[in-house]
C-alpha positions in Angstrom: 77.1 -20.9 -82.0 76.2 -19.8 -85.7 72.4 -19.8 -84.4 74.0 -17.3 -81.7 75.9 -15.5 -85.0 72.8 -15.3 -87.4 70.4 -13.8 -84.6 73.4 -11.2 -84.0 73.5 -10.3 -87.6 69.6 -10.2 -87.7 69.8 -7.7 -85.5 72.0 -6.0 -86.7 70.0 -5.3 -89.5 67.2 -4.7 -87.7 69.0 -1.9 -86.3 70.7 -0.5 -88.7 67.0 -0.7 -91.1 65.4 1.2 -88.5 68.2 3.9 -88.3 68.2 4.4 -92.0 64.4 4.8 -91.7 64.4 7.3 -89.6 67.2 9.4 -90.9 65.0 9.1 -94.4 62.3 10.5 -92.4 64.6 13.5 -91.1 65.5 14.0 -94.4 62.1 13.9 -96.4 60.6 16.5 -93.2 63.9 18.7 -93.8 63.0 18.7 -97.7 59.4 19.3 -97.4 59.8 22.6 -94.9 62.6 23.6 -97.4 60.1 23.0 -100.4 57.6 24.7 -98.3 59.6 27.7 -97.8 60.7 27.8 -101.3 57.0 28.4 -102.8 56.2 30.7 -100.0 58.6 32.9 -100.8 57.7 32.5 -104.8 54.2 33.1 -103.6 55.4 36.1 -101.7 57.4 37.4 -105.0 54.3 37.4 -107.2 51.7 38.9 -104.7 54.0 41.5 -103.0 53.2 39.9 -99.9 55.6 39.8 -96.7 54.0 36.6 -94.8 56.4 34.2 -93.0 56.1 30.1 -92.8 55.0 30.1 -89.2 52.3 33.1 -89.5 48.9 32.0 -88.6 47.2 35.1 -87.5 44.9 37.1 -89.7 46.1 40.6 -91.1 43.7 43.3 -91.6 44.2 46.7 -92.7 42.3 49.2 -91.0 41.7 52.1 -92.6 40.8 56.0 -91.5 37.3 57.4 -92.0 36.2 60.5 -92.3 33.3 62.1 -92.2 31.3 64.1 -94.8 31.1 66.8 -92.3 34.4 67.8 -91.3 35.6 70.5 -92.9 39.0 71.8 -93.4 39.3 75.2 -92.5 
């Protein structure tokens, strides 16, 4: 019987360890995205930029050429 008792409270533990664990790891991902966000947006403060946490693509600016020999009559 109390070898019955102490495997039930071992794994109990066990358990309960392993769901604190991962809620720590929910919690230190939930941080680190709201850390990340938090510099971005600093970042985006000092530059003047408008870029977004998820943006991956590369944003050029194109820019209108003219010719020397248009004239504007």
């Amino acid at each position: 019987m109390l070898e019955y008792y102490l495997a039930n409270v071992y794994y109990n533990f066990f358990r309960m360890n392993t769901v604190c664990s991962m809620i720590f790891q929910i919690l230190k991902r939930k941080a680190s995205v709201l850390f990340i966000v938090l510099m971005l947006g600093m970042s985006n403060v000092i530059f003047e930029e408008t870029r977004m946490v998820n943006d991956t693509r590369a944003q050029t600016e194109q820019q209108e050429v003219f010719s020397d020999d248009d004239s504007l009559h």
